[in-house]
PyMOL Python script that loads the backbone (N, CA, C, O; Angstrom):
from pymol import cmd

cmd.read_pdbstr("""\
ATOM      1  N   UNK A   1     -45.577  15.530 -31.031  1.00  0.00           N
ATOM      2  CA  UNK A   1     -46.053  14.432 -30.184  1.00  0.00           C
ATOM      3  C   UNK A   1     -47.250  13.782 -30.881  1.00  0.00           C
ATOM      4  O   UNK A   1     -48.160  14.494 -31.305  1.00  0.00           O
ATOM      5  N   UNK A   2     -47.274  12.618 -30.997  1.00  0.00           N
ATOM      6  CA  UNK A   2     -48.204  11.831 -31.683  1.00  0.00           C
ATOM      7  C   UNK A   2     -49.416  11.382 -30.733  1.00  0.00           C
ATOM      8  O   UNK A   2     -49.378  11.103 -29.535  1.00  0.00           O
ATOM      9  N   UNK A   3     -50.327  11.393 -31.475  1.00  0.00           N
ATOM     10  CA  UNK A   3     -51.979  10.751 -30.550  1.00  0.00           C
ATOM     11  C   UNK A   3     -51.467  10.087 -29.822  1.00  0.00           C
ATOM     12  O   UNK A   3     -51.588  10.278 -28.612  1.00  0.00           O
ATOM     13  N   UNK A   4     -50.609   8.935 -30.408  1.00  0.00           N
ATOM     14  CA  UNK A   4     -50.268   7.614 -29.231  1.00  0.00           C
ATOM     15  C   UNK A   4     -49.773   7.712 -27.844  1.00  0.00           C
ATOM     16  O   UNK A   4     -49.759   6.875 -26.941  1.00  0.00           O
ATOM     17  N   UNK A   5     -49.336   9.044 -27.898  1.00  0.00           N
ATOM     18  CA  UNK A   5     -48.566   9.295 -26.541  1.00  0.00           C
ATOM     19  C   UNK A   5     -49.246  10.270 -25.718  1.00  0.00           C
ATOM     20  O   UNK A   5     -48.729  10.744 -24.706  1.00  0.00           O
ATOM     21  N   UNK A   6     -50.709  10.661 -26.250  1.00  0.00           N
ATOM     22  CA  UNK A   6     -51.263  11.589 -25.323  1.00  0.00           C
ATOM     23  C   UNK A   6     -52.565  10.591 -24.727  1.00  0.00           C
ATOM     24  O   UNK A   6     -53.461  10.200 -25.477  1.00  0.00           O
ATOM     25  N   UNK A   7     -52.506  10.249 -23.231  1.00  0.00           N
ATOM     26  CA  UNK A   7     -54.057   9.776 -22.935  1.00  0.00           C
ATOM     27  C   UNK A   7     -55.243  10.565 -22.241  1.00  0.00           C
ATOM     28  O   UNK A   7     -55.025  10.590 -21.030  1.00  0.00           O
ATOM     29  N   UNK A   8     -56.243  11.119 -22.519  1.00  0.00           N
ATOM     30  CA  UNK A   8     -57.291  12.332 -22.343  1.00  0.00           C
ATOM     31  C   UNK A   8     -58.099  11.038 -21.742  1.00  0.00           C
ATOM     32  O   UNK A   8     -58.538  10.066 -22.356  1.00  0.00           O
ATOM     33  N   UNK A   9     -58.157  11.371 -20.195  1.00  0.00           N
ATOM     34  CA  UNK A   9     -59.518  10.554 -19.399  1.00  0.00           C
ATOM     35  C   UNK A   9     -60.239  11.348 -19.314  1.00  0.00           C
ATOM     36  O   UNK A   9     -61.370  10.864 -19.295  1.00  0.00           O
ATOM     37  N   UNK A  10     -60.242  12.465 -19.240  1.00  0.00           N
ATOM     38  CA  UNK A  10     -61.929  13.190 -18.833  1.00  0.00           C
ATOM     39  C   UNK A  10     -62.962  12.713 -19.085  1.00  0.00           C
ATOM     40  O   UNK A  10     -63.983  12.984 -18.454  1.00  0.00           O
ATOM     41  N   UNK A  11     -62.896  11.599 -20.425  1.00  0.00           N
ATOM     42  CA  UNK A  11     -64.114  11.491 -20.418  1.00  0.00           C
ATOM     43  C   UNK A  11     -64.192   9.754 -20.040  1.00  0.00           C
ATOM     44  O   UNK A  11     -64.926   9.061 -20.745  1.00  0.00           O
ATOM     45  N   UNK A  12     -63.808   9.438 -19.487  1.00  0.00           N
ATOM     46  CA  UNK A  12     -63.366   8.004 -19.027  1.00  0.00           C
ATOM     47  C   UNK A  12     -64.524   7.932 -17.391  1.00  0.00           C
ATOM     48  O   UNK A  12     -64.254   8.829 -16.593  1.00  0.00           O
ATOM     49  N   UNK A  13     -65.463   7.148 -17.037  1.00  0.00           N
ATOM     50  CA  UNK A  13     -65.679   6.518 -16.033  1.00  0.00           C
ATOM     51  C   UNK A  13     -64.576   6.763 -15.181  1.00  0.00           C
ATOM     52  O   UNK A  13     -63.498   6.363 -15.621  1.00  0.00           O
ATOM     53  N   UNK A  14     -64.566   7.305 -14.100  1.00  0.00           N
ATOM     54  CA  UNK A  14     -63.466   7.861 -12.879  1.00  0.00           C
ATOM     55  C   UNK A  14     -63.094   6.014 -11.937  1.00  0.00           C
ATOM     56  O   UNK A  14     -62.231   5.825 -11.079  1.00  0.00           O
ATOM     57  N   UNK A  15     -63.999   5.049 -12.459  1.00  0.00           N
ATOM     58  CA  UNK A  15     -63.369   3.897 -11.610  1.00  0.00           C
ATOM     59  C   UNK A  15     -62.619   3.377 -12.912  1.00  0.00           C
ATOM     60  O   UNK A  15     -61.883   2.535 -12.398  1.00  0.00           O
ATOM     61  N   UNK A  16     -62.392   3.351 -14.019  1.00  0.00           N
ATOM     62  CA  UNK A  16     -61.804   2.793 -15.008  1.00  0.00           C
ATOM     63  C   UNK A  16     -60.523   3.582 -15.335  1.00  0.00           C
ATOM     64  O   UNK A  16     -59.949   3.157 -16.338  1.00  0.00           O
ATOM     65  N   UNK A  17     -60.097   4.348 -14.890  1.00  0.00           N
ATOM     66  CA  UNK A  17     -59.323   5.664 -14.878  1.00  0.00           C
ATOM     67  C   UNK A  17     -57.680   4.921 -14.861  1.00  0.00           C
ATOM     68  O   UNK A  17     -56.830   4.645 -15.707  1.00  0.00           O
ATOM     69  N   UNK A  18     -57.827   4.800 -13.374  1.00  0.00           N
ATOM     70  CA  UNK A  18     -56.357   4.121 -13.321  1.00  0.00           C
ATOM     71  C   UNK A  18     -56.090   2.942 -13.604  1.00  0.00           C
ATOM     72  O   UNK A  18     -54.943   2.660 -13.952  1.00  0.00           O
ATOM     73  N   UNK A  19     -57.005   2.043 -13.531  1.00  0.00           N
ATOM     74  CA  UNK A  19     -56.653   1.016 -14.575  1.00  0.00           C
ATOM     75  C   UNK A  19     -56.004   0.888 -15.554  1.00  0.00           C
ATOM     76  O   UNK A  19     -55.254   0.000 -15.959  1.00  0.00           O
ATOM     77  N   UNK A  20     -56.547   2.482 -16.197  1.00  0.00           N
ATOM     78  CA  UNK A  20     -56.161   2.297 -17.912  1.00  0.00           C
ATOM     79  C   UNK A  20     -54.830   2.856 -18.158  1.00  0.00           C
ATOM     80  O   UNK A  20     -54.052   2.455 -19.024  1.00  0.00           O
ATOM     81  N   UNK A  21     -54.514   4.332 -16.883  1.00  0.00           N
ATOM     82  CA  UNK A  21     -53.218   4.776 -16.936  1.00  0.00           C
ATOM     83  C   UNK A  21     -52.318   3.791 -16.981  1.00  0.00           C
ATOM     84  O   UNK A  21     -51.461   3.652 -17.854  1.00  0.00           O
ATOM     85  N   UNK A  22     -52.609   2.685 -15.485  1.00  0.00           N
ATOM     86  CA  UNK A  22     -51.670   1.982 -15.502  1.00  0.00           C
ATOM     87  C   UNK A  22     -51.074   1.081 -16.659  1.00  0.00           C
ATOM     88  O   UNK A  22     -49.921   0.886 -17.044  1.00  0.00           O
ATOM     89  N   UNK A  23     -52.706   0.455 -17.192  1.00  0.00           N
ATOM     90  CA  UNK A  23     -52.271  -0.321 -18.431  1.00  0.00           C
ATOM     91  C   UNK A  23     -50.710   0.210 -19.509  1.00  0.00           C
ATOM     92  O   UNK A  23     -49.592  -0.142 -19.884  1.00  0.00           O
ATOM     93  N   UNK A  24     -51.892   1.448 -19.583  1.00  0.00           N
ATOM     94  CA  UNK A  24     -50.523   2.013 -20.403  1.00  0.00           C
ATOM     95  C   UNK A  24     -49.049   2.717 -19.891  1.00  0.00           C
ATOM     96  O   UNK A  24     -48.263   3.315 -20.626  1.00  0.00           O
ATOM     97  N   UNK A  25     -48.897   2.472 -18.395  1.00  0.00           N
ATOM     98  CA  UNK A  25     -47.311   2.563 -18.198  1.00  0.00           C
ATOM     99  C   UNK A  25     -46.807   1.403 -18.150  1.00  0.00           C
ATOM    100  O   UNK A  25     -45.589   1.252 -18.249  1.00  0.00           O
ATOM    101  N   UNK A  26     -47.652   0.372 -17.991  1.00  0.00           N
ATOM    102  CA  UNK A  26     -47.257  -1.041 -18.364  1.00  0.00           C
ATOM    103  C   UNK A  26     -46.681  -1.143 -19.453  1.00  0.00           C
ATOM    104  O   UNK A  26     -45.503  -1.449 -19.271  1.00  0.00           O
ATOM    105  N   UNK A  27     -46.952  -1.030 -20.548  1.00  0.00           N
ATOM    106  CA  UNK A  27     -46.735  -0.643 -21.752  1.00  0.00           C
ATOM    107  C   UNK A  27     -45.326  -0.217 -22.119  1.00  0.00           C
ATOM    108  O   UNK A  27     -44.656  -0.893 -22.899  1.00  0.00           O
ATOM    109  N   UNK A  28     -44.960   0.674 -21.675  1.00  0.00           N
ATOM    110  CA  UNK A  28     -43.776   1.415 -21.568  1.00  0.00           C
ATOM    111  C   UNK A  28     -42.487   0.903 -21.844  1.00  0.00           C
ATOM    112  O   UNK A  28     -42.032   0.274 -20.889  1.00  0.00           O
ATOM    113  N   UNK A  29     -41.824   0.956 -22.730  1.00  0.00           N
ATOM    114  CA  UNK A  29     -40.416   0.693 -22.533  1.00  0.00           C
ATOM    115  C   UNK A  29     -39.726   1.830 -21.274  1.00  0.00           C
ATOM    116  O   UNK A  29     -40.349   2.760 -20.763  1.00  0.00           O
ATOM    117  N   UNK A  30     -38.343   1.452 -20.987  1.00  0.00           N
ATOM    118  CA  UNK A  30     -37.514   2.544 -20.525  1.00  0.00           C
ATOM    119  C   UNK A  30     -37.461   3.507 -21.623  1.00  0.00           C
ATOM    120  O   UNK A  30     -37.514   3.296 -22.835  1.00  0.00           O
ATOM    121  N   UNK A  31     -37.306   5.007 -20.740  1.00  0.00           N
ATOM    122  CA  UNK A  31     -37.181   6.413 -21.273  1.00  0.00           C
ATOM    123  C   UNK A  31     -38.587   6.626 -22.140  1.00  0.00           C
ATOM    124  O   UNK A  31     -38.960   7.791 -22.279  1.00  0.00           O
ATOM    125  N   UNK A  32     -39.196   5.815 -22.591  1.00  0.00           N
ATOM    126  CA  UNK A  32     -40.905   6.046 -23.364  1.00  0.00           C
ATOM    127  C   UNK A  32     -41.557   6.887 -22.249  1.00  0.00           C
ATOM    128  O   UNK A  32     -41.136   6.939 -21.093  1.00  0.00           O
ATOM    129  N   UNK A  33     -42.371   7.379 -22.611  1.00  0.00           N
ATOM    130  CA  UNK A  33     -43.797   8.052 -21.865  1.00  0.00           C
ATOM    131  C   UNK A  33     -45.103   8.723 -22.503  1.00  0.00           C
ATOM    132  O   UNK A  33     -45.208   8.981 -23.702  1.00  0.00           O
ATOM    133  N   UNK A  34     -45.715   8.877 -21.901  1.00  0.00           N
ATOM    134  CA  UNK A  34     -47.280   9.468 -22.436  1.00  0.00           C
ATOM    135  C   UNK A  34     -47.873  11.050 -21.708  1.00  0.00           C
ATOM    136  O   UNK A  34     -47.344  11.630 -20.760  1.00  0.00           O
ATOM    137  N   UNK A  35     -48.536  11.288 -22.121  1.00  0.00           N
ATOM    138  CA  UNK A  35     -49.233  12.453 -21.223  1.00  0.00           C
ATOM    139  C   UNK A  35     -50.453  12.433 -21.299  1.00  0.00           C
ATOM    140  O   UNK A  35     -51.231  12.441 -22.253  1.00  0.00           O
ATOM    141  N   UNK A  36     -50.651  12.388 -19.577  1.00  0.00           N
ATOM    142  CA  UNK A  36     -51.754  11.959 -19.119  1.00  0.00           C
ATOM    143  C   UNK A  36     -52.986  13.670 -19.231  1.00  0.00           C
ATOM    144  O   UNK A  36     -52.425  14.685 -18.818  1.00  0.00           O
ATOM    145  N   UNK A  37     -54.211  13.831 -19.654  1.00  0.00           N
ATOM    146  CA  UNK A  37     -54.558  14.992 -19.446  1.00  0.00           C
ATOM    147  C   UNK A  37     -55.665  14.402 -18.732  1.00  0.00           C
ATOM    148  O   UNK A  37     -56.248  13.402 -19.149  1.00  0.00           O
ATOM    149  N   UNK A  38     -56.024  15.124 -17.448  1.00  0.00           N
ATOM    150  CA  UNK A  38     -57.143  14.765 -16.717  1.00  0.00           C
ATOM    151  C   UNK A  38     -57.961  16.612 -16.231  1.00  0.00           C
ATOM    152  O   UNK A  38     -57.696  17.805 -16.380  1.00  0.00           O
ATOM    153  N   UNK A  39     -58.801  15.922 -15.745  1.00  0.00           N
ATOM    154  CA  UNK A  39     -59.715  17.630 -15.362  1.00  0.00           C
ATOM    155  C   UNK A  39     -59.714  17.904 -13.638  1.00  0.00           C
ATOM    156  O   UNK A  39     -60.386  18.690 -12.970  1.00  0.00           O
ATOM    157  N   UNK A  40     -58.956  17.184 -13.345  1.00  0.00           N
ATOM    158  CA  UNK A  40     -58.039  17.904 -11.966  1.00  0.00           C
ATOM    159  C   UNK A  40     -57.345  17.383 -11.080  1.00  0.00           C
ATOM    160  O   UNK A  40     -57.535  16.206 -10.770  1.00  0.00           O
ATOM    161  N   UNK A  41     -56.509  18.048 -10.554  1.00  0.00           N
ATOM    162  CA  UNK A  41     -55.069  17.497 -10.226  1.00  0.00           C
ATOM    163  C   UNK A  41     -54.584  15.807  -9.891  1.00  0.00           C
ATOM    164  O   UNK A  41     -54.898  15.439  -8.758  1.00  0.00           O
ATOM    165  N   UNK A  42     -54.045  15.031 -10.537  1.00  0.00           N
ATOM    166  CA  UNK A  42     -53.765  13.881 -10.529  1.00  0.00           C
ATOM    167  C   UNK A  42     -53.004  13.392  -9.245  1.00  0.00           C
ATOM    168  O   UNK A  42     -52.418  12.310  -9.268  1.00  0.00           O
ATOM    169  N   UNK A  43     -53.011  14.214  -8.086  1.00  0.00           N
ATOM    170  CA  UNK A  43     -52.251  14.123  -6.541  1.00  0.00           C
ATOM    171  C   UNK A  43     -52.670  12.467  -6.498  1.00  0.00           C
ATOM    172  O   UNK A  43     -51.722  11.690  -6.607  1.00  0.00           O
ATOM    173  N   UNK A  44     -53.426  12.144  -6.414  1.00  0.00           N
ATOM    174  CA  UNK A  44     -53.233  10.911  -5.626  1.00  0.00           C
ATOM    175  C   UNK A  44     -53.196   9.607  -6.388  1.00  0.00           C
ATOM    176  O   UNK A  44     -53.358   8.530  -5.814  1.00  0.00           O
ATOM    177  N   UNK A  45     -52.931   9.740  -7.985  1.00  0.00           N
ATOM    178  CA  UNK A  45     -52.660   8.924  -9.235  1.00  0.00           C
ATOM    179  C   UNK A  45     -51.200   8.965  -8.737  1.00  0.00           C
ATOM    180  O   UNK A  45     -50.640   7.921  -8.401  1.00  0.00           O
ATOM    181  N   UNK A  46     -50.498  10.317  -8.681  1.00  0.00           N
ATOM    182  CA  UNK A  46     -48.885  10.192  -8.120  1.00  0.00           C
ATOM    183  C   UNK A  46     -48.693   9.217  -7.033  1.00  0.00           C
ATOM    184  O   UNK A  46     -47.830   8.339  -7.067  1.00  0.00           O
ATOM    185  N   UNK A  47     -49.579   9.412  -6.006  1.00  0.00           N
ATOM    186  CA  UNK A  47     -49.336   8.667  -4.654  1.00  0.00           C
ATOM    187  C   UNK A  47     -49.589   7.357  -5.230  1.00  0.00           C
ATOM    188  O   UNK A  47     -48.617   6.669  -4.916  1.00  0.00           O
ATOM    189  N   UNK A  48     -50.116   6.912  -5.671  1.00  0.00           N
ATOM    190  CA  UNK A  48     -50.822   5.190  -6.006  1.00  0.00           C
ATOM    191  C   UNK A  48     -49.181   5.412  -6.994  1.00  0.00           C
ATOM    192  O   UNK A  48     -48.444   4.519  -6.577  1.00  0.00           O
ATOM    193  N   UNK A  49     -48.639   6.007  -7.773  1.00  0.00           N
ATOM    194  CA  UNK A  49     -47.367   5.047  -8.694  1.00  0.00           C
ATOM    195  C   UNK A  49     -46.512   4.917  -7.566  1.00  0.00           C
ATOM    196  O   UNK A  49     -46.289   3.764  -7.196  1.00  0.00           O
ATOM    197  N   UNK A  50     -45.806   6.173  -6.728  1.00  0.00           N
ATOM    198  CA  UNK A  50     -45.312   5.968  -5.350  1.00  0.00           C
ATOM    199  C   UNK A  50     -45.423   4.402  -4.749  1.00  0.00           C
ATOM    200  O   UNK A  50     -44.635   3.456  -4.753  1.00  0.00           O
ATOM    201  N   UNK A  51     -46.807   4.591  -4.224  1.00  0.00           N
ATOM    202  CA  UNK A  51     -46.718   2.896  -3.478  1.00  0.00           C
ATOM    203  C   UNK A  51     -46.642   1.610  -5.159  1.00  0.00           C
ATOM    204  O   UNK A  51     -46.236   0.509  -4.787  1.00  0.00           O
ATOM    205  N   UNK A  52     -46.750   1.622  -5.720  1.00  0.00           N
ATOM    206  CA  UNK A  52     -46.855   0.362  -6.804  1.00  0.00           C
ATOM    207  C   UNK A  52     -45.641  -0.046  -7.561  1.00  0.00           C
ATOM    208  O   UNK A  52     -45.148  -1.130  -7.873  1.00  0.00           O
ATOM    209  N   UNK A  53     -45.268   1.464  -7.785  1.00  0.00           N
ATOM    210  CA  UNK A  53     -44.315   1.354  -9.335  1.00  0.00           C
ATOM    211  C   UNK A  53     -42.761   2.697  -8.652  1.00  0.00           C
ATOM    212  O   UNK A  53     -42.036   3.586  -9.099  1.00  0.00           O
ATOM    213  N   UNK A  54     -42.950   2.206  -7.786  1.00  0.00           N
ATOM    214  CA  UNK A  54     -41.939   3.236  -6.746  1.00  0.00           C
ATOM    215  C   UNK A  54     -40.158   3.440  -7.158  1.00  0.00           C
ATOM    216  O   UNK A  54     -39.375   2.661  -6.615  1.00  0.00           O
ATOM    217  N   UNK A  55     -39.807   4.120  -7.774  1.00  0.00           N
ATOM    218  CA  UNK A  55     -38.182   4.390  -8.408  1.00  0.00           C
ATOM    219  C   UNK A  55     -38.618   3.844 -10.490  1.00  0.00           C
ATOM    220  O   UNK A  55     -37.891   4.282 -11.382  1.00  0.00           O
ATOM    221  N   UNK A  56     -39.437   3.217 -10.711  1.00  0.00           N
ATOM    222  CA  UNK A  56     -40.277   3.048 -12.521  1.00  0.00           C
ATOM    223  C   UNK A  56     -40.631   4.163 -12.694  1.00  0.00           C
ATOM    224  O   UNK A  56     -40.622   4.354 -13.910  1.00  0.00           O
ATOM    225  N   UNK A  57     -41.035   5.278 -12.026  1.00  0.00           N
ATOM    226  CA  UNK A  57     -41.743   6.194 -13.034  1.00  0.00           C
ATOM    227  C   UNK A  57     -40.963   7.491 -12.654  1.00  0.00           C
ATOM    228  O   UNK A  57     -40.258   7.574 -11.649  1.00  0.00           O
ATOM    229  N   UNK A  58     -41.135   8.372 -13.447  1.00  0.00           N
ATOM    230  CA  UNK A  58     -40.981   9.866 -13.615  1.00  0.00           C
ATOM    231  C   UNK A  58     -42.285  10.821 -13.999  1.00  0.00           C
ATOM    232  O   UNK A  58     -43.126  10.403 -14.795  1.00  0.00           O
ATOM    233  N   UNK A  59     -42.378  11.900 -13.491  1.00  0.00           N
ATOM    234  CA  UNK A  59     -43.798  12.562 -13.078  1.00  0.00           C
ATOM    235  C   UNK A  59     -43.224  14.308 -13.256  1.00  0.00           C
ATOM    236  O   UNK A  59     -42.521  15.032 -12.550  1.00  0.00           O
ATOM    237  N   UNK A  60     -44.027  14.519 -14.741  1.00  0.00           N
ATOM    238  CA  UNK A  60     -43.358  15.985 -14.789  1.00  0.00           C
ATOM    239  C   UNK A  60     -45.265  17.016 -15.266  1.00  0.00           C
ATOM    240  O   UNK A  60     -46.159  16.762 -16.073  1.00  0.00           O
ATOM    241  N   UNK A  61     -45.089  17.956 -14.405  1.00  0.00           N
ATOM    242  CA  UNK A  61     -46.438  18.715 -15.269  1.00  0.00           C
ATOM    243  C   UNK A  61     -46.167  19.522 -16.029  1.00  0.00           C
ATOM    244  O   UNK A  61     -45.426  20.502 -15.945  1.00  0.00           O
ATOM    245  N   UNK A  62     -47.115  18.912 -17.266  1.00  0.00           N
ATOM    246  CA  UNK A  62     -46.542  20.197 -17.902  1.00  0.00           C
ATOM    247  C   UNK A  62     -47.580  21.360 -17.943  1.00  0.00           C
ATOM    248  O   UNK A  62     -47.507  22.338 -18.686  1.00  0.00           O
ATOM    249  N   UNK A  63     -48.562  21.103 -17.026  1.00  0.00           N
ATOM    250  CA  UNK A  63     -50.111  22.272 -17.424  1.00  0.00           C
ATOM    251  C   UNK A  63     -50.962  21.725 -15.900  1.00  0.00           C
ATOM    252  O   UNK A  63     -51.360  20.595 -15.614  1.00  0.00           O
ATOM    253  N   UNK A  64     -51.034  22.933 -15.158  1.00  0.00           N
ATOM    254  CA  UNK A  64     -52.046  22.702 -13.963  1.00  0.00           C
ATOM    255  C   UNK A  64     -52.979  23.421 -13.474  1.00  0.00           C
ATOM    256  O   UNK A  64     -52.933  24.178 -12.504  1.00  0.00           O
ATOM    257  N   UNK A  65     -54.390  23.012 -14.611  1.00  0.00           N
ATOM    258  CA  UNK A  65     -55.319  23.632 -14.409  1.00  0.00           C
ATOM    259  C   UNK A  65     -55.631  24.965 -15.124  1.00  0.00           C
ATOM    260  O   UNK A  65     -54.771  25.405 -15.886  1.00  0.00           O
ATOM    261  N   UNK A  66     -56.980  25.768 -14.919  1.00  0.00           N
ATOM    262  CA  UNK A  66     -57.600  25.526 -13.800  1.00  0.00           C
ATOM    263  C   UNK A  66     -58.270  24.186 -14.799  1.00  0.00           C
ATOM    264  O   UNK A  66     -58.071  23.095 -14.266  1.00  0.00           O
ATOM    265  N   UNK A  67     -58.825  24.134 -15.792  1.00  0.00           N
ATOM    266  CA  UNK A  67     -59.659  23.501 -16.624  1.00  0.00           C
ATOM    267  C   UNK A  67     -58.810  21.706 -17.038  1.00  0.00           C
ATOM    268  O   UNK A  67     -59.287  20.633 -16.668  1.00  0.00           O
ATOM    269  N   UNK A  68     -57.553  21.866 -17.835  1.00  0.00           N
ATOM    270  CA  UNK A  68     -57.138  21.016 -17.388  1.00  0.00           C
ATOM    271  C   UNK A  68     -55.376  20.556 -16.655  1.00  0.00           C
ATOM    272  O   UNK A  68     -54.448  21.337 -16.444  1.00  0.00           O
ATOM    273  N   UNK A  69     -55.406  19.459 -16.478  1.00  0.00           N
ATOM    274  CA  UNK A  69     -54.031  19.163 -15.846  1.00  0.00           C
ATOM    275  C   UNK A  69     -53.444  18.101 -17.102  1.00  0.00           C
ATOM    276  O   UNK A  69     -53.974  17.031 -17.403  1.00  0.00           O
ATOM    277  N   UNK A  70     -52.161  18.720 -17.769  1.00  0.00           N
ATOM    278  CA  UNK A  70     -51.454  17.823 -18.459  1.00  0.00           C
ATOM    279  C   UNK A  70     -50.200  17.012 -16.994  1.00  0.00           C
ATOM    280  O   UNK A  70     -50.108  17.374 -15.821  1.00  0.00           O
ATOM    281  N   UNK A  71     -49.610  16.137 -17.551  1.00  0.00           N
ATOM    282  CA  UNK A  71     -48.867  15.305 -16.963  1.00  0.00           C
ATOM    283  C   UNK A  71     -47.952  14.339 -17.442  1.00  0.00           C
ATOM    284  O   UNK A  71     -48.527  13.365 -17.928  1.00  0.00           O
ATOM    285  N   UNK A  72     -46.658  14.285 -17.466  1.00  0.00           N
ATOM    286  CA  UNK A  72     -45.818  13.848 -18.706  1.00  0.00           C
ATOM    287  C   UNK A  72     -45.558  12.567 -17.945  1.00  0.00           C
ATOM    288  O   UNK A  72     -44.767  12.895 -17.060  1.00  0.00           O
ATOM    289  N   UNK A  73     -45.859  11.075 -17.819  1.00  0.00           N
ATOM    290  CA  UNK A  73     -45.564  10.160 -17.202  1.00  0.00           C
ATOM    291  C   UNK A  73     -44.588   9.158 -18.013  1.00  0.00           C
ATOM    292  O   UNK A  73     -44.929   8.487 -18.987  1.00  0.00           O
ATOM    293  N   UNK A  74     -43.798   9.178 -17.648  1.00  0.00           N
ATOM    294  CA  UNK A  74     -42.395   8.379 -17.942  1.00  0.00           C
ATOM    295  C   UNK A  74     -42.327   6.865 -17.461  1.00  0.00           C
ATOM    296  O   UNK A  74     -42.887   6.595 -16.399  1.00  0.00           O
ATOM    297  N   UNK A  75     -41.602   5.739 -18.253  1.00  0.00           N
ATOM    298  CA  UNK A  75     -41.046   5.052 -17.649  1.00  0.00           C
ATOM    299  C   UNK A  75     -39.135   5.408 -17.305  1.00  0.00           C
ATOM    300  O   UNK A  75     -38.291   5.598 -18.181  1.00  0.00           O
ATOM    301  N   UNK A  76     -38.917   5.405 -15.930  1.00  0.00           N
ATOM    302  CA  UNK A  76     -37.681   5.597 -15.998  1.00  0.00           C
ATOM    303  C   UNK A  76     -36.677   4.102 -16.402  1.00  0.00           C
ATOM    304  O   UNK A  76     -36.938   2.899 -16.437  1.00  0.00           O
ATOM    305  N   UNK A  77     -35.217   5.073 -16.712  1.00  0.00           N
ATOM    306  CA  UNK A  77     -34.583   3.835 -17.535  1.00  0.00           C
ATOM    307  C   UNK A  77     -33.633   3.253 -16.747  1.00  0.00           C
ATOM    308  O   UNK A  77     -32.915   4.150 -16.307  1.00  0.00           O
ATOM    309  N   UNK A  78     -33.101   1.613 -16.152  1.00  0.00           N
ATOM    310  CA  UNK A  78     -32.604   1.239 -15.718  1.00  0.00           C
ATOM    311  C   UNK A  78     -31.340   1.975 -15.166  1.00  0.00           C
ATOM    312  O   UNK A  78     -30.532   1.370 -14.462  1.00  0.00           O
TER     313      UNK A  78
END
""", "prot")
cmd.dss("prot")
cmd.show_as("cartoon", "prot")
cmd.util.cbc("prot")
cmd.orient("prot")
């Protein structure tokens, strides 16, 4: 897996956060994705793609906690 596809916010300003996820599922072709690593549980980053980007994404963990949470975010493909 290449840098390009891993995004590490921990150290990101927590209001600039989803902005930037989103930017980059914007990004996304179909079947592409990234992994998101944040420093704890991304529950309500899921709920916000739910209401926005609702049947576009796919949401797999691959690591939860305690220190950090990986998160494999997909664009799904037509």
């Amino acid at each position: 897996m290449s840098e390009e596809t891993v995004l590490d916010i921990r150290t990101i300003h927590p209001m600039h956060r989803h902005p930037m996820i989103f930017e980059r599922f914007d990004g996304l072709a179909g079947g592409e994705s990234f992994v998101l690593v944040n420093d704890h549980d991304p529950k309500p980053l899921f709920y916000q793609f739910q209401a926005e980007r609702s049947g576009q994404f796919t949401w797999e963990y691959l690591e939860q906690g305690p220190e950090a949470w990986r998160v494999e975010i997909g664009r799904a493909t037509a």
